[in-house]
DSSP file (Angstrom, degrees, kcal/mol; ACC not computed):
  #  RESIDUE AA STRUCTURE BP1 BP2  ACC     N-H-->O    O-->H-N    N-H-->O    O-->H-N    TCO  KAPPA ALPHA  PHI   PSI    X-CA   Y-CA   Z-CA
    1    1 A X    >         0   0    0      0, 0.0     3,-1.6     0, 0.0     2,-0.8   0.000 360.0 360.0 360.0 177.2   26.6   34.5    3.0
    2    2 A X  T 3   -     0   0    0      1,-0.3     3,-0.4     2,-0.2     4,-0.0  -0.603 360.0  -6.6 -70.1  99.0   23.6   33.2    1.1
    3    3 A X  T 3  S-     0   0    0     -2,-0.8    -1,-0.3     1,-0.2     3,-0.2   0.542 122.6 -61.1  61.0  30.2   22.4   35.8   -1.1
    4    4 A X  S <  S+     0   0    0     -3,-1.6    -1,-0.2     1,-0.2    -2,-0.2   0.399  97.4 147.4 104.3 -14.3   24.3   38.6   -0.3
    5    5 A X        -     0   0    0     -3,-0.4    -1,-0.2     1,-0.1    -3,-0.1  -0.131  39.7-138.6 -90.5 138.1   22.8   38.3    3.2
    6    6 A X     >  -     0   0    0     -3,-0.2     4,-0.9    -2,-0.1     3,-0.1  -0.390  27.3-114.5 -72.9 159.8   24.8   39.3    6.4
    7    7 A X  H  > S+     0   0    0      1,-0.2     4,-1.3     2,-0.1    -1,-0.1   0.688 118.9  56.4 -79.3 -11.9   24.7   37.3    9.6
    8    8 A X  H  > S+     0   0    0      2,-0.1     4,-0.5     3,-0.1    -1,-0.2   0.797  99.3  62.2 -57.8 -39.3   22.9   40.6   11.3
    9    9 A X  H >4 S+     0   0    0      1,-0.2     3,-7.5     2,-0.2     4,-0.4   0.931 109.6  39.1 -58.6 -86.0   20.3   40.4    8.6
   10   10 A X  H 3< S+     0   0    0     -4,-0.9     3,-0.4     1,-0.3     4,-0.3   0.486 105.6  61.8  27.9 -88.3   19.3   36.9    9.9
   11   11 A X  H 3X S+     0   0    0     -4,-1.3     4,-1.0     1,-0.2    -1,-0.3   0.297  96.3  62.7 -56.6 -18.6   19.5   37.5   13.1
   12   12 A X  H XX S+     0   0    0     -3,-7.5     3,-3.7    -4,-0.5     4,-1.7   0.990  90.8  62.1 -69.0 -49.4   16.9   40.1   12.8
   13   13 A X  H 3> S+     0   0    0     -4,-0.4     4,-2.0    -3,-0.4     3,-0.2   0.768 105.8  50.1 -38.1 -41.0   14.2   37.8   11.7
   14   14 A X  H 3> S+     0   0    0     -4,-0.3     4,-1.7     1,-0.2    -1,-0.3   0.883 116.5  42.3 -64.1 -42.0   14.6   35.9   15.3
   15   15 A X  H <X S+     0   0    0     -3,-3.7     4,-1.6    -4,-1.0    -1,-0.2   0.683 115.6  49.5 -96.3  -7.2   14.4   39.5   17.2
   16   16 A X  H >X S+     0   0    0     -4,-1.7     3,-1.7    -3,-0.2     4,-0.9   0.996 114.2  40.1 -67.2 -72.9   11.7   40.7   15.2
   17   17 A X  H 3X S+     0   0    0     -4,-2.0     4,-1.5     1,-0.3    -2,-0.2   0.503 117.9  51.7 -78.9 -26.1    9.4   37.6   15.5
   18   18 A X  H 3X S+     0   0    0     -4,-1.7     4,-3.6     2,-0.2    -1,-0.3   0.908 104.1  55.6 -22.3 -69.0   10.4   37.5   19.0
   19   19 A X  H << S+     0   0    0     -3,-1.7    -2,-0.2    -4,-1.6    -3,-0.1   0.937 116.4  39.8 -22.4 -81.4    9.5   41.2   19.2
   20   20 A X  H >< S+     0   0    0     -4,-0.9     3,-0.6     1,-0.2     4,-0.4   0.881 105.6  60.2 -46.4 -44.5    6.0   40.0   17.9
   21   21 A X  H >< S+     0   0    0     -4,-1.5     2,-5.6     1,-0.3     3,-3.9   0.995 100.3  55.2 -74.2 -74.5    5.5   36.9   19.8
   22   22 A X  T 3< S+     0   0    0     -4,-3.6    -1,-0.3     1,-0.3    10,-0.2   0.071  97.9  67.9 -71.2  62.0    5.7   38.8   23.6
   23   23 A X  T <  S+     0   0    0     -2,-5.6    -1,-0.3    -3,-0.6    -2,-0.2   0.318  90.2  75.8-150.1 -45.4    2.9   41.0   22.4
   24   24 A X  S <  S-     0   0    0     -3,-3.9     3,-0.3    -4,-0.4    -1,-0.1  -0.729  79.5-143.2 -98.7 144.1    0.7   37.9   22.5
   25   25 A X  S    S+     0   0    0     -2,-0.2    -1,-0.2     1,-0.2    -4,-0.0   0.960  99.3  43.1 -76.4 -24.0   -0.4   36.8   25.8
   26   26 A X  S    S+     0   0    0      3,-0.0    -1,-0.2    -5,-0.0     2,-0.1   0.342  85.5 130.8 -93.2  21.9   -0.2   32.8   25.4
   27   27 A X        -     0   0    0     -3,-0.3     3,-0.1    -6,-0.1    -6,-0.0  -0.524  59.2-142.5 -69.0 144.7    3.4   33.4   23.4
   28   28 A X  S    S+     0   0    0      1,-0.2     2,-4.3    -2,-0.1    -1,-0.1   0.843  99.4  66.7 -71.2 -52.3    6.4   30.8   25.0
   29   29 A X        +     0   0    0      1,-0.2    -1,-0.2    -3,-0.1    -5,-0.1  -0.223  58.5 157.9 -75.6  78.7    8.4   33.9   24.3
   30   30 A X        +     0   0    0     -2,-4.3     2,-0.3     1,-0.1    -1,-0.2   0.688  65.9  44.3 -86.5   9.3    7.2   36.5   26.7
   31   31 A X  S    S-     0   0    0      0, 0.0     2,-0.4     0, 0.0    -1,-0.1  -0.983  86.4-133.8-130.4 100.9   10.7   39.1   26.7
   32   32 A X        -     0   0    0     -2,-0.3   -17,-0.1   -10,-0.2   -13,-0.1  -0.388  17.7-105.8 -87.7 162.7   12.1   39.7   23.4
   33   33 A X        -     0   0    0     -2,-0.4   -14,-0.2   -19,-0.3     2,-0.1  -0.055   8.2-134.0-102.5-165.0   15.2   39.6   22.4
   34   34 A X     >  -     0   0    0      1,-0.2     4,-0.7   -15,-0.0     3,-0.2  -0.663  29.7-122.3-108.1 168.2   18.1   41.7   21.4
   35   35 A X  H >> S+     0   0    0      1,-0.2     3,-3.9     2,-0.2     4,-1.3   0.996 117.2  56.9 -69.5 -56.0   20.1   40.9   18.2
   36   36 A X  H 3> S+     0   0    0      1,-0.3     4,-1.4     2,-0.2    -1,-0.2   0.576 102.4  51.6 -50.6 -46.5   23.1   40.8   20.4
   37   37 A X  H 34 S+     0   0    0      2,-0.2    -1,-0.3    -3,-0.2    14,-0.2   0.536 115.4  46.8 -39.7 -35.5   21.3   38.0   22.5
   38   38 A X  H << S+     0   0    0     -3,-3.9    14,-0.3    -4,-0.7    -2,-0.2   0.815 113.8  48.3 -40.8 -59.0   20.8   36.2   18.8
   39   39 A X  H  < S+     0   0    0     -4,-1.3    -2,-0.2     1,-0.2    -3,-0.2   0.732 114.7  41.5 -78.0 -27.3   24.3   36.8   17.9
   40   40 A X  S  < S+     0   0    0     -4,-1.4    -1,-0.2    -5,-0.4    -3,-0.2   0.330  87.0 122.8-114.2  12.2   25.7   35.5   20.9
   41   41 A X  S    S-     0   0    0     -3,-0.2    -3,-0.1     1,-0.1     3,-0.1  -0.482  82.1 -78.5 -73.3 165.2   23.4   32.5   21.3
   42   42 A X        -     0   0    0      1,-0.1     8,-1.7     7,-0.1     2,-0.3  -0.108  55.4-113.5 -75.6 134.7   24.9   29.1   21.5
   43   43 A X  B     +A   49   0A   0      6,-0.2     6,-0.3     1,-0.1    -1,-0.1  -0.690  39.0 172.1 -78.0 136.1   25.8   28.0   17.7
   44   44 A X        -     0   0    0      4,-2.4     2,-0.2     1,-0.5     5,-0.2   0.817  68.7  -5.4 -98.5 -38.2   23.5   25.0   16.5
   45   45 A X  S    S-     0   0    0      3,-1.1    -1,-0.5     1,-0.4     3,-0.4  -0.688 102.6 -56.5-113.9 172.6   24.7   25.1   12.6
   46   46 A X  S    S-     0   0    0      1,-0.3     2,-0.8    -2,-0.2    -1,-0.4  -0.128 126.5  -2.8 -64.3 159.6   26.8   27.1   10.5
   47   47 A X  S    S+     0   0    0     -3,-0.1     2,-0.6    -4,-0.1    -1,-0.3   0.624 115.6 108.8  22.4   9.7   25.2   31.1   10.7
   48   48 A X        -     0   0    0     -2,-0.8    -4,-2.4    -3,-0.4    -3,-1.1  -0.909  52.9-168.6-130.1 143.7   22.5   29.6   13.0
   49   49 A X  B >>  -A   43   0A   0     -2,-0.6     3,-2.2    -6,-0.3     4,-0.8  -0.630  40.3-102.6-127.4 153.5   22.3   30.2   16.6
   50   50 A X  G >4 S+     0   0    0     -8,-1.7     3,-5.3     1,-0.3    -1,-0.1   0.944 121.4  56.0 -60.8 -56.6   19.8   28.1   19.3
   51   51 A X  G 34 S+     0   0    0      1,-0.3    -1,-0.3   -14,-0.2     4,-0.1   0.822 102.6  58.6 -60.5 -18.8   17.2   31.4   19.3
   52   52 A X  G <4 S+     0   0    0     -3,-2.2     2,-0.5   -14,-0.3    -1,-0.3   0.594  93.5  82.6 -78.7   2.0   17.0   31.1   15.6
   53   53 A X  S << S-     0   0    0     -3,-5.3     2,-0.3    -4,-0.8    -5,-0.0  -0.720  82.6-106.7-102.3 145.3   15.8   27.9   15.8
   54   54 A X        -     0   0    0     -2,-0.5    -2,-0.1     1,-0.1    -1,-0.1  -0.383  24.5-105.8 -99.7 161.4   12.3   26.8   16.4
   55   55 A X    >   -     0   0    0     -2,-0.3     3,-3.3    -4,-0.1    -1,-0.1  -0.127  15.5-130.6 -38.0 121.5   10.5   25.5   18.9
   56   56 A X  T 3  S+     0   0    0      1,-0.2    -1,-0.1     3,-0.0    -2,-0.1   0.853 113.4  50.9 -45.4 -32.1    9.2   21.8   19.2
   57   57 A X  T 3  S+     0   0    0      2,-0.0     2,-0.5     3,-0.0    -1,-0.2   0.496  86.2  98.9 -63.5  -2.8    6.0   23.3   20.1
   58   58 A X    <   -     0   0    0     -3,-3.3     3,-0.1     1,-0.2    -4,-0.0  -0.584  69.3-140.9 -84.3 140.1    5.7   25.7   17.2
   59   59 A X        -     0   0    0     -2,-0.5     2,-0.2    35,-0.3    -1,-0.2   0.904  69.3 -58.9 -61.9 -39.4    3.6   24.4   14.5
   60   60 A X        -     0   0    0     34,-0.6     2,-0.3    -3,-0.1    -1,-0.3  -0.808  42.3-135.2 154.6 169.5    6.0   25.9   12.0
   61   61 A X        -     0   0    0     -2,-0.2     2,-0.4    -3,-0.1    33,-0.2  -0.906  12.3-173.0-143.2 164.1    7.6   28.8   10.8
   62   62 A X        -     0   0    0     31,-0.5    31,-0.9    -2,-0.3     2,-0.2  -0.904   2.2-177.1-142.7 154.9    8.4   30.4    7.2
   63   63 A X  E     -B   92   0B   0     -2,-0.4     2,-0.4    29,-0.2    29,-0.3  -0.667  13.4-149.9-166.2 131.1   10.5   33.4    6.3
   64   64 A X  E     -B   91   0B   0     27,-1.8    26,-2.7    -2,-0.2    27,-0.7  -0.852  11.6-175.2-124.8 138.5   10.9   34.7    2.9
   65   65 A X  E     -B   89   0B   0     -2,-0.4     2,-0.4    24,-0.2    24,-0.2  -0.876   0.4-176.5-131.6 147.4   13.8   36.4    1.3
   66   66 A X  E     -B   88   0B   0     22,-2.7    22,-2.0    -2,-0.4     2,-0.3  -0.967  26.4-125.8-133.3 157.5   14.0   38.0   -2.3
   67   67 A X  E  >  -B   87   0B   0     -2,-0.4     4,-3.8    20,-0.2    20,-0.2  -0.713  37.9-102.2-103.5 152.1   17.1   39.6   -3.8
   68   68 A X  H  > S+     0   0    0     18,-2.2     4,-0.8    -2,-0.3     5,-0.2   0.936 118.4  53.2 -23.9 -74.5   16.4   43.4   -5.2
   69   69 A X  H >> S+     0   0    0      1,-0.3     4,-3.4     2,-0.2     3,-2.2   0.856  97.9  52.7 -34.0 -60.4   16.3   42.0   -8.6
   70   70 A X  H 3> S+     0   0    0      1,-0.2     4,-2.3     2,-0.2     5,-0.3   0.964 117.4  44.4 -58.5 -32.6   14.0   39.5   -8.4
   71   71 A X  H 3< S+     0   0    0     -4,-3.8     6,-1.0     1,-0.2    -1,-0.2   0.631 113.9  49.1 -82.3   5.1   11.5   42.5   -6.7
   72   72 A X  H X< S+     0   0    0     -3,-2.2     3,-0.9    -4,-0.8    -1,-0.2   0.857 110.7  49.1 -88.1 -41.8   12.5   45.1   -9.3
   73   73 A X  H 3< S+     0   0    0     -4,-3.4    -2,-0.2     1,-0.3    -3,-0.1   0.957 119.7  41.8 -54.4 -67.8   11.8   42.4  -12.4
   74   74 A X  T 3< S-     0   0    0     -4,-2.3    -1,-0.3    -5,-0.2    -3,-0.1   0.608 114.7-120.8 -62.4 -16.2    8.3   41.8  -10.6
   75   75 A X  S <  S+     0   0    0     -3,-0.9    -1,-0.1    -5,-0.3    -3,-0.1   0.335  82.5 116.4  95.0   8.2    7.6   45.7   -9.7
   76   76 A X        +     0   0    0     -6,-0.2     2,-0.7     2,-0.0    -4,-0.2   0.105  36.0 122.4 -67.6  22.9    7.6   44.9   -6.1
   77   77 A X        -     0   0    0     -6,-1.0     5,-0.1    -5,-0.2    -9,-0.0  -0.671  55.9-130.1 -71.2 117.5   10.6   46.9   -5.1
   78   78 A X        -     0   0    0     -2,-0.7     3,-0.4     3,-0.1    -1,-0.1  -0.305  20.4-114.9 -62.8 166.3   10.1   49.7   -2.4
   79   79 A X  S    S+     0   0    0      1,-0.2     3,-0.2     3,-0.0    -1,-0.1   0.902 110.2  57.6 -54.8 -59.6   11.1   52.9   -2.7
   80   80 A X  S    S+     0   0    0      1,-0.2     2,-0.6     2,-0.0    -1,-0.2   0.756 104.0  47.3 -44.7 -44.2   13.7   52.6    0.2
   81   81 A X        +     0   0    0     -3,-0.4    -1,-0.2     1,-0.1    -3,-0.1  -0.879  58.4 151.1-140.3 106.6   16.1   49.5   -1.3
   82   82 A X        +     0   0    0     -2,-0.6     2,-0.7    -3,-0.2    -1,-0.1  -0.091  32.3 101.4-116.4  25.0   17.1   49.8   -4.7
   83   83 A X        -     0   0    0      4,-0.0   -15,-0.2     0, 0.0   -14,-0.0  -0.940  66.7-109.6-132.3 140.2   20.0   48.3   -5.1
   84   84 A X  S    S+     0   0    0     -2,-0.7     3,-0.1     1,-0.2    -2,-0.1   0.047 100.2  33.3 -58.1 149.3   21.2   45.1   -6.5
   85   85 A X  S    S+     0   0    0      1,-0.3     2,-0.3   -80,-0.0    -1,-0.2   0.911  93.6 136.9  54.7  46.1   22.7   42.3   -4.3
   86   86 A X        -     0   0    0     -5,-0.1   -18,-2.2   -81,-0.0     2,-0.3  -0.974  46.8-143.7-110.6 156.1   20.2   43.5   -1.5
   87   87 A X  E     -B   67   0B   0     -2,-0.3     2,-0.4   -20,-0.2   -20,-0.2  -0.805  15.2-168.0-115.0 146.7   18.5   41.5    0.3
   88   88 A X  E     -B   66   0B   0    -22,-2.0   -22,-2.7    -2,-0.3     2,-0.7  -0.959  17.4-146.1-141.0 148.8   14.5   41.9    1.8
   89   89 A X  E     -B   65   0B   0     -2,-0.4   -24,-0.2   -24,-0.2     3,-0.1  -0.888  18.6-179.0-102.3 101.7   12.7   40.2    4.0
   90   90 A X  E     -     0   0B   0    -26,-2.7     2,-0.2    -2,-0.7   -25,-0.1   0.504  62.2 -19.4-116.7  14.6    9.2   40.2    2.9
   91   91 A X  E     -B   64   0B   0    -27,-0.7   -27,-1.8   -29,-0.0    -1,-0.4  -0.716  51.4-175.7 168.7 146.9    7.5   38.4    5.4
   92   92 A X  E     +B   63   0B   0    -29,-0.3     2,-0.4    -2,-0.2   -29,-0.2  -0.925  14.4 166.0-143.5 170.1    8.3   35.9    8.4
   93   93 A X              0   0    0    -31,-0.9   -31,-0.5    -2,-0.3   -76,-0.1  -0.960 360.0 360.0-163.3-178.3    5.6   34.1   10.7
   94   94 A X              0   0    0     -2,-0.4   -34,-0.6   -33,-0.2   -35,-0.3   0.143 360.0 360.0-174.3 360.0    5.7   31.2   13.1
């Protein structure tokens, strides 16, 4: 996949931001969902599945991925994920 990244990895960003979203009360998403419910949604594109996709109502959505490297070069690395050809998730919103 694209940067090393698995089709689980992905799939989290959708159950995460889900996760967040039924937390707020005037969220579309009030139930979040499970990866498995991610993974087995209806395919729209290649590695992307209907939940990953966003809403017409959302104003818009970002998600930002960095490889190991680039966050050892820059001295943002955690402690936790050291190793080369990993992939991090540093922030998603919608």
């Amino acid at each position: 996949g694209t940067y090393q990244a698995t089709r689980e990895q992905l799939a989290m960003v959708s159950v995460l931001m889900s996760r967040q979203a039924s937390r707020h009360p005037l969220a579309m998403t009030k139930r979040p969902h499970s990866l498995e419910e991610v993974l087995n949604a209806k395919t729209i594109a290649p590695s992307v599945g209907l939940l990953e996709c966003a809403r017409r109502a959302d104003g818009g959505a970002a998600l930002i991925v960095a490889s190991s490297r680039f966050l050892q070069r820059k001295g943002l690395l955690s402690k936790g994920n050291n190793g080369f050809g990993d992939v991090v998730v540093l922030g998603g919103g919608e």
